[in-house]
Each structure stands twice: as C-alpha cells, then as structure tokens.
C-alpha positions in Angstrom: 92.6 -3.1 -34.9 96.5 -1.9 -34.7 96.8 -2.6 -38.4 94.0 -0.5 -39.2 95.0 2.3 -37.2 98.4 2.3 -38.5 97.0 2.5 -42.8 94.6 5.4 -41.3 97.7 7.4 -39.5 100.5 6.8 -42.0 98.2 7.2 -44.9 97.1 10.4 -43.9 100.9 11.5 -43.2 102.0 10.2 -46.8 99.1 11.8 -48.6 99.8 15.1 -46.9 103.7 14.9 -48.5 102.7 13.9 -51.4 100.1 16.7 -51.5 102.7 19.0 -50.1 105.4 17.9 -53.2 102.6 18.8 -56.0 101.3 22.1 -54.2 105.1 22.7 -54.1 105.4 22.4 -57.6 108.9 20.6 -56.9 110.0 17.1 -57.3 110.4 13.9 -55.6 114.7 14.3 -56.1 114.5 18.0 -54.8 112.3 17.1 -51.9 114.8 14.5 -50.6 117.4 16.6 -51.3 115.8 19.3 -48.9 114.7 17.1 -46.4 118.0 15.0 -46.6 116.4 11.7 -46.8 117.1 9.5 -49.8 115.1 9.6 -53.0 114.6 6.1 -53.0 113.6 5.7 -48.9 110.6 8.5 -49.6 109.3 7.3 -52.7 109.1 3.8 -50.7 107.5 5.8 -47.9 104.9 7.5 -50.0 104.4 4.2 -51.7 103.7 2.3 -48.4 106.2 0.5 -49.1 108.5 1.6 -46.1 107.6 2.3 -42.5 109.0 6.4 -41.5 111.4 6.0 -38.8 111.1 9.2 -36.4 114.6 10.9 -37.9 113.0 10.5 -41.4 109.9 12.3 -40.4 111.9 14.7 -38.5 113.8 16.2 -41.4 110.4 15.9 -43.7 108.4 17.9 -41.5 111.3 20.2 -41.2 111.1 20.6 -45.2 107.5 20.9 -45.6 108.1 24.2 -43.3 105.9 22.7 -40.1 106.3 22.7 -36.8 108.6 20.0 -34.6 106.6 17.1 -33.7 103.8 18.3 -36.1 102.9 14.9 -37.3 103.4 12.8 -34.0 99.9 12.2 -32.7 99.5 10.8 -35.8 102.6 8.6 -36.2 101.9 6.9 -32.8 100.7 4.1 -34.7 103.4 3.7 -37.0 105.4 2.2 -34.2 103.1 -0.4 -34.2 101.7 -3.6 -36.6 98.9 -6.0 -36.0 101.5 -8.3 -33.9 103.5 -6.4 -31.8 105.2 -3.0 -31.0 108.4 -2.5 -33.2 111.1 -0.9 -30.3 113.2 -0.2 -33.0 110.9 2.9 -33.8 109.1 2.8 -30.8 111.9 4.0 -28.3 113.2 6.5 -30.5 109.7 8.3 -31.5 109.2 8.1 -27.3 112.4 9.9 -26.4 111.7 12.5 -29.4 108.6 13.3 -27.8 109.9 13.7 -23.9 112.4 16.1 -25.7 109.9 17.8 -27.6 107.2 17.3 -24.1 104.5 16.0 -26.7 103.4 14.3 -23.2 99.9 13.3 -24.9 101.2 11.0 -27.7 103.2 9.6 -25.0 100.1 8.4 -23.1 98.8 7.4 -26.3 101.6 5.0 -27.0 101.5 3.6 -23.5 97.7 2.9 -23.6 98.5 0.5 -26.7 101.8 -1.0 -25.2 99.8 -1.9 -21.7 97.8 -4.6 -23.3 100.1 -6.6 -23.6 102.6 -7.0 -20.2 105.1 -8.3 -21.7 106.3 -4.3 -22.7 106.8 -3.3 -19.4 110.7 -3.9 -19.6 110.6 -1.6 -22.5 108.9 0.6 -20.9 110.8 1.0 -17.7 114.0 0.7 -20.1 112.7 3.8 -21.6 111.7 6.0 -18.5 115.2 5.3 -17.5 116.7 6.8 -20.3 114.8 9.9 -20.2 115.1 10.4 -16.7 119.3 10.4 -18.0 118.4 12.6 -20.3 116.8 14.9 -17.7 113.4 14.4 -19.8 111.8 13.4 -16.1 108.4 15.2 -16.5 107.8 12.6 -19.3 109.8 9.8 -17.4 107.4 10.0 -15.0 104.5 9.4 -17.3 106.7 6.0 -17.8 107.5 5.1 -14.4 103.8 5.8 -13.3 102.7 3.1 -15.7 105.0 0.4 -14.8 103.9 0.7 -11.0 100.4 0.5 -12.5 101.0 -2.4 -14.1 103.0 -4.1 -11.3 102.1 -3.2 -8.3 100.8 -6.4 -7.0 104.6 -8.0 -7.8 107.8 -7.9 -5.9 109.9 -6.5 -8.8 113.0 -4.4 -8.8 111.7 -2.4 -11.8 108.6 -1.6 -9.1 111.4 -0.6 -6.5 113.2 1.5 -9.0 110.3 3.2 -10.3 108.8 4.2 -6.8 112.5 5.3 -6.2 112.7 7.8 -9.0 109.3 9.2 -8.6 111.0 9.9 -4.9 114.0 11.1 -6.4 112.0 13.0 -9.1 109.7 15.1 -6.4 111.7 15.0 -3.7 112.1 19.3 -3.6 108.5 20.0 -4.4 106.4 20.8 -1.3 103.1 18.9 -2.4 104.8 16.3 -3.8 107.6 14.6 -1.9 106.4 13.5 0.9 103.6 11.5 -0.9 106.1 10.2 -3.1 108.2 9.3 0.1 105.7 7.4 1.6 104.7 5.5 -1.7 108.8 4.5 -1.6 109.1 4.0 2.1 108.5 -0.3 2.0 110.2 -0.8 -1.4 113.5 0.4 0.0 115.2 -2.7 1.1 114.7 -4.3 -2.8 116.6 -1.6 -4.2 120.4 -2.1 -5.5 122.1 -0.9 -2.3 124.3 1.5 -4.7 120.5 3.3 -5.2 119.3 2.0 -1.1 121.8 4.8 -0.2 120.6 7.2 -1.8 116.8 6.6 -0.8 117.1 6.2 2.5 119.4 9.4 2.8 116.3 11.4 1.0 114.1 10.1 3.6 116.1 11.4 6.9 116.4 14.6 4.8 112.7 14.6 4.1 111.6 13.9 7.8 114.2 16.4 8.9 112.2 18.9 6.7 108.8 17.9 8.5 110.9 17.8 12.1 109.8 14.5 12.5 112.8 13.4 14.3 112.1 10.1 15.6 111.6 8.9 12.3 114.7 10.7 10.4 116.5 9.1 13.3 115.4 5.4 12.0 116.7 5.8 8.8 119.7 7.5 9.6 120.6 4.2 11.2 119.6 2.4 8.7 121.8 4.6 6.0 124.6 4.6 8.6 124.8 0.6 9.1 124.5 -0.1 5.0 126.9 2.4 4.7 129.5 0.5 7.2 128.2 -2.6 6.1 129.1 -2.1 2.3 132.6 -0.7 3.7 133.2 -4.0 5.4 132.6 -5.7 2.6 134.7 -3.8 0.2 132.4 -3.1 -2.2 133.2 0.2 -3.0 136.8 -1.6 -5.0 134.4 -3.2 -7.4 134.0 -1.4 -10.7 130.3 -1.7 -10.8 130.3 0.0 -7.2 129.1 3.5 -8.8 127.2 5.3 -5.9 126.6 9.1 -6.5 128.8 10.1 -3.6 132.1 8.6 -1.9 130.3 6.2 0.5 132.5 7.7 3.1 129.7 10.7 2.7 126.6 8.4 3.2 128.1 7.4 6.5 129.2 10.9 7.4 125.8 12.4 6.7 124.2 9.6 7.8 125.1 10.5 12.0 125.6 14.2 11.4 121.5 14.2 10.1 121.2 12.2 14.0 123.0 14.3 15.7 120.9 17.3 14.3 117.9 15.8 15.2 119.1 15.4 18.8 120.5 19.3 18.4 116.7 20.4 17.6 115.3 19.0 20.4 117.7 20.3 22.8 119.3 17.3 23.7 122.9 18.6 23.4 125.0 16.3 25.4 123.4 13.5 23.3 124.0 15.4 20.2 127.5 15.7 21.0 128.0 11.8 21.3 126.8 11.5 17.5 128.9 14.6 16.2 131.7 12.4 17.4 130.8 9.2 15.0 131.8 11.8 12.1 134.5 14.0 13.7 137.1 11.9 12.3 136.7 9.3 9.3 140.2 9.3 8.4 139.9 5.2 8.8 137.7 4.9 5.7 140.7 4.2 3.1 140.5 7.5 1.4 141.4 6.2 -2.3 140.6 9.4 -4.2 141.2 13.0 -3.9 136.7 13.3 -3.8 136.6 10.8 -0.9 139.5 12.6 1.3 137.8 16.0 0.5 134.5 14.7 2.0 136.5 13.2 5.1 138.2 16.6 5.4 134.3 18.7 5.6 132.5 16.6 8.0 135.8 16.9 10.3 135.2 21.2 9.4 131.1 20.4 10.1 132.1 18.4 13.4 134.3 21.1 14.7 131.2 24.0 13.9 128.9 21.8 15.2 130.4 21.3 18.9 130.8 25.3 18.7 126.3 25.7 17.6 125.8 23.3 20.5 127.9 25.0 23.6 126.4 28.4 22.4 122.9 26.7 22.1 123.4 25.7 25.2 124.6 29.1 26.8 128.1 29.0 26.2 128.5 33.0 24.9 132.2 32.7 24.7 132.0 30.7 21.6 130.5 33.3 19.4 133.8 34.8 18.5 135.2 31.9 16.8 132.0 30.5 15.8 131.3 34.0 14.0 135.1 34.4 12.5 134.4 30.3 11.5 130.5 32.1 9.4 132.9 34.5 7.8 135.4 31.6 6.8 132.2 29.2 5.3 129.6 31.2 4.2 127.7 28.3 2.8 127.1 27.7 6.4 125.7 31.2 7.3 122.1 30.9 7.2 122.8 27.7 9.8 125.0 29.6 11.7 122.3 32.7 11.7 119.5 30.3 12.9 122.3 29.0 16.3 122.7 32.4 17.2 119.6 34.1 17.3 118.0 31.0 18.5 120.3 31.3 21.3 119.9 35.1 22.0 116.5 34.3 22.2 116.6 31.1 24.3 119.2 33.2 26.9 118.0 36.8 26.8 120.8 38.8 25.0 121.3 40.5 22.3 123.7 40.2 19.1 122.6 43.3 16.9 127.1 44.1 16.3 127.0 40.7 14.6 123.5 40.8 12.5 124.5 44.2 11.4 128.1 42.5 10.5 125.6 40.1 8.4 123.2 42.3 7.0 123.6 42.3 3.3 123.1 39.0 3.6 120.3 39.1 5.6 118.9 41.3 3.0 119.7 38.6 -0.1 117.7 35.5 2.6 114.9 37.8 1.9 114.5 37.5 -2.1 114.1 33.4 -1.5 110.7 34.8 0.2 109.8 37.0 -2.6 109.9 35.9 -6.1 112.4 33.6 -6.4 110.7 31.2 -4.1 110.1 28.5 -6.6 113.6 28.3 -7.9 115.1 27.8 -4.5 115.4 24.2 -3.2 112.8 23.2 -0.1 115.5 23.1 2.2 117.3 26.5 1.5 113.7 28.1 1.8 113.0 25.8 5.5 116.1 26.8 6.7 115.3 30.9 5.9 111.9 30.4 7.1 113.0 29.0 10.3 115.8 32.1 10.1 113.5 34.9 9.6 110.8 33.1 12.3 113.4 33.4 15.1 114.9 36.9 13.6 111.2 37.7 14.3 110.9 36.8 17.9 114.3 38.7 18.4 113.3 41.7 16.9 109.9 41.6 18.9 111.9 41.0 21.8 113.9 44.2 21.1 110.6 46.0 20.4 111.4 46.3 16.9 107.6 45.8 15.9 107.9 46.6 12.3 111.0 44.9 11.8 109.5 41.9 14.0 106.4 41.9 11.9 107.9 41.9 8.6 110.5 39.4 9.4 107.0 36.9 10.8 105.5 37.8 7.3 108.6 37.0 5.3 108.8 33.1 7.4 104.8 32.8 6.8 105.3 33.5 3.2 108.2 30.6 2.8 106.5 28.1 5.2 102.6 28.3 3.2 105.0 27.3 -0.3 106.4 24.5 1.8 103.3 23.4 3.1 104.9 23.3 6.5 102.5 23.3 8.9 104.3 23.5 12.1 105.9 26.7 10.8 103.0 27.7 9.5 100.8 27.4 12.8 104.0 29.4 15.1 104.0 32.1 12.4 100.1 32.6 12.5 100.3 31.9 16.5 103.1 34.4 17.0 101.2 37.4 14.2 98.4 37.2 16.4 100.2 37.5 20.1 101.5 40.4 18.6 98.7 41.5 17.0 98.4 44.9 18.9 101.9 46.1 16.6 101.0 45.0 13.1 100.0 48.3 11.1 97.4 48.5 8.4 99.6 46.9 5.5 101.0 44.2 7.2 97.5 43.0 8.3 96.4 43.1 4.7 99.7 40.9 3.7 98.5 38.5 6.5 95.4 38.3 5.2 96.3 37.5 1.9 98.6 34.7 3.3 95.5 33.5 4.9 93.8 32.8 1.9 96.3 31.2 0.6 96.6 28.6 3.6 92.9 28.5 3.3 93.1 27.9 -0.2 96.0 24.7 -0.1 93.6 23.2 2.5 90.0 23.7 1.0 89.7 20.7 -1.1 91.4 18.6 1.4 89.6 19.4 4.4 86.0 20.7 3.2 84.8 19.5 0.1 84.2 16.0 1.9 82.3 17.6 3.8 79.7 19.8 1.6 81.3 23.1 2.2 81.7 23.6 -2.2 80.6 27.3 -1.7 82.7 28.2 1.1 
C-alpha cells in the first residue's frame, strides 16, 4: 500500500515539473539553474530515478513560481517506501511543515508512522525539536501522539511529553489546568533538571486558582528537590542545565508558601516562611546570575515583611513601603493590591498615594481592554484582583461610577481567565450595588453575562437537553 501511494504522489509531482519545463518552453539546464538543483539530480528525479529530498523540492516549487509548501500534501508519501519510513527525509519534510504550520500533512505523516511503534522515538525526537524551534503549535500535534501511543507504559518520553504540553499551555485559561492535571502523576519520572520546573508551574498554577492547600504541597515538594539536588552537588556537573540558578527554585519555592499563607490571612505564619528565603547567601553563589537571584529574594523578603505588617494594620509602614513601589515598579501592581486591600480591610483611605499612581493605574486598564490576550494569565489575575478591590474602595468612598467601572474592568479579566471565584465576587458585588450602576454599565454587564453564559453552555447544559437555550 505505501509503495503505491508513494508512485501516485511523486508521479504526479514529477509530471507537473516536467509539464511545467515544456509549458515553460525552457530547458532541463535552465531549470536547474533557476531552481539551484543540479542538472543531473532533476533529470534523475523526473526520471524516478531519485527520491526529492524536501530542500530540492523547496527551491523547485520556488522556480515553477508556486506557493511554499505547495506540493507537501502530496510529498508525504515520498518520505516513505513499502518497508519503512526513511527519517532521513522524513524529519526534515516534518520540521519544514511546523515552520510552514502545514499542520494537516503533519497528521498525515503521523497516521502512517503509528502503525508501526517502533517510530515513536522518532517521533518524540522530532516534537522536541520543534518545540526548540518554537514550532510548538505543531510539536504538540507530536507530543499528543506519543502519549496516544504510550499511555499504558511507564516511559520518560510519556513524562516528557505530558510535561511540555504543561509547559506548552500553561498561560492559556482553558488550557492549563487540564494540561496540569494530565502532568500532575508523571512528575516524579521526569529528569529532576525538568521535575523543577514542573512542579514550580504547578504551585504557580494552583496559586492562580487560590487553591492554597495544594500550591502549598508542591512548594514543598519543589523546595526539598531543590535542597536535595544542592546537597548533592549536582548543580557542578556540566550536564546540570536547569533553566534557572537552582538557588531560584528554592527561593521561589517558600516565597509561593508564604504567599499562600499571606492570602489567607495567616501573617505570623507567613512571616516564618518569608524567612526561609530572606537570606540564601549559604547557597555557594558561583556566577554573577545565581548571586543576582540571591540578592532579589533578599529585596522580595524585605517588601514582603513590610505587605504583611500593613495587611495586618500596621499604617506606619506605608511610607517606606510606598518609596520601596517607586524604587521596583515591577512590583507595583502587587504593592497596589496590599494597600487597597488593607484600606479596605481597616477602614481608611489612601486616595494621596493612588493619585501618586495614577498613570499607571490608567495603563492596568488596557490589559482589560484589547490587549488581554497578549498579556500573561498572571499579569491579568493580579489586575483583576487590583481593580476588584480598587472597586470595593471606591464604593466605599461612594465613588459609584468609578466603583462600577473598576468591578466591570475585574469581571472583564476574570471571564478570559475562566476564574470563577473572581468571577462569582465580581457578579456578587455588581449586584449589591446594583441600585448605582447607570444605564451603560448595565448593558456592559450584560454583555459579560453572555459571555460567562456562553464559556459554560456546552459544559453544563448540553448534557442535559437544553441545545436551544
């Protein structure tokens, strides 16, 4: 069956050169002088005497004056013979058509290569490439078929695969938590230079659904490999290559605990973990990258003792807490969140300092408007939780419109990131306020309505009979 396939495909891709070389009224020589290949390779080719390798048929469809990848759903075959796939041709035509996102005559291939198992180390060999290349819309394809085809084993290929799907989704609302789930018991086969990495997107994605108890479990478990591959010196070893210092694993690792503790208003026990990365100056700092690192969680440590005591009442930290915003403005839409929180929590007011921050109030709001979708999930939860809070101060001022808007703006975020507890206190607090929305902002509510209605209809009612509702 492959053999036929292959005369049909390449037969029709020769007979359309030659075609094209007689319509042209030119010659063999000046053909394979245009398309750069060599006189003798192409008449081979058009012979049948020679398989086209991808690069060949590259620069020929280039000549004949057709489009990129114009001949690929029929060359799909010429990576294979009766016997077996030839890689030689195979990987290369693949990666051409994840650069080119001809995703369809990647399927294609993989639908041959599957029936025979033995391809799956190609395959995954493959997806790994792309996803270097940054081709991970197609890796994916890849990486889905391998867990397909081994999900039943105990593989590190399955590990990896499940990993970089994680990796892959991670900042898309719909996708990441699925894909952190799928991960969750394949983490402990991974290389523990990737196990890192994996377990610290899993506190960071059950931070994002303020599932603390859980973010708190893998924090320990990212903070005691971290120590553990310290101990044992790992990080000397040449082939040690984690994306980060591992100093930072361990940092981030107990300053993700303490913020869980922070969130649930457990400050004094908060405290106790801020101190586990106040001062890592006895990981051997061996590079300028990893004393840099040491140096910020020390800078984070000392902000974060300040967000706590004003948290927990202590208004006599706002001064230097404020002058430390102006200092690190990375950290301002943090350091926004403490102190309205706060205000809000102890019943005053800080309108000299948002005015001081206004401007950049202003620029929060354009992550709710259209740049939504080019913002990372946790730039957009942290502004929705902002602009949520900057509600309920503004309300509490009696600021309606401004209290309103800001409510709209923190709906708007939270229905993108499919966060349902923001989503339920934004709807909760629109309608205990209900008697102050005007005309307009009702309609914008609406409209946000539908769209929560919308993410949930096929998962909640179409079970159910409810097509037409």
């Amino acid at each position: 069956m492959g053999g036929d396939n292959f005369l049909i495909s390449t037969t029709t891709i020769r007979a359309e050169l030659e075609d094209y070389i007689k319509s042209e009224g030119t010659t063999l020589h000046r053909f394979s002088e245009s398309a750069g290949v060599n006189v003798g390779t192409l008449s081979g080719i058009i012979n049948g005497n020679r398989p086209i390798a991808i690069g060949q048929l590259d620069r020929i469809t280039a000549a004949m004056g057709l489009p990129e990848g114009h001949f690929y759903d029929l060359y799909a075959d010429e990576c294979f013979t009766s016997t077996a796939p030839h890689w030689r041709r195979l990987r290369p035509f693949l990666l051409r058509c994840a650069e080119l996102q001809k995703h369809d005559c990647i399927k294609q291939v993989l639908n041959r290569l599957l029936e025979d198992l033995k391809q799956i180390a190609g395959i995954f060999d493959t997806a790994e490439m792309m996803y270097e290349q940054g081709w991970k819309e197609a890796a994916v394809i890849l990486y889905e078929s391998v867990i397909e085809s081994e999900r039943s084993s105990h593989s590190e290929r399955l590990a990896m695969s499940y990993y970089r799907l994680f990796k892959i989704h991670r900042m898309d609302s719909d996708k990441g938590f699925k894909t952190a789930m799928q991960f969750l018991p394949y983490r402990h086969r991974l290389p523990e230079v990737y196990a890192l990495d994996g377990l610290l997107m899993l506190v960071e994605v059950y931070s994002l659904k303020f599932n603390w108890s859980e973010a708190e479990v893998y924090a320990d478990e990212l903070c005691q490999l971290a120590k553990a591959l310290y101990e044992k010196k790992v990080w000397k070893y040449s082939d040690f290559k984690p994306l980060r210092p591992l100093v930072y694993y361990y940092g981030r690792g107990y300053l993700l605990k303490a913020g869980s503790y922070e969130y649930r208003g457990m400050f004094e026990e908060s405290k106790k973990w801020i101190a586990e990365y106040a001062n890592l100056s006895w990981f051997d700092a061996d590079d300028e990258n990893q004393t840099a690192v040491i140096e910020q969680f020390k800078m984070f440590a000392q902000a974060n003792y300040l967000c706590l005591d004003i948290k927990a009442g202590d208004r006599s930290k706002i001064p230097k807490y404020v002058q430390f915003l102006e200092e690190e403005p990375d950290e301002l839409v943090e350091g926004l969140i403490t102190l309205v929180e706060s205000a809000n929590r102890h019943q005053f007011f800080i309108d000299d300092i948002l005015d001081r921050f206004s401007e950049e109030i202003e620029k929060y709001r354009l992550i709710g408007k259209d740049k939504w979708f080019s913002e990372s999930v946790v730039s957009m939860n942290r502004c929705s939780v902002f602009f949520q809070n900057y509600a309920i101060y503004n309300l509490r001022k009696g600021d309606y419109e401004e209290g309103i808007r800001s409510l709209l703006y923190s709906l708007k975020m939270a229905i993108s990131l499919n966060n349902k507890s923001l989503i339920v206190n934004c709807m909760t607090l629109f309608e205990l306020n209900r008697k102050f929305v005007t005309d307009e902002q009702y309609k914008n509510f609406e409209e946000l309505c539908r769209k929560v209605w919308e993410n949930e209809k096929e998962n909640v009612l179409y079970g159910f009979g409810y097509e037409n509702a």
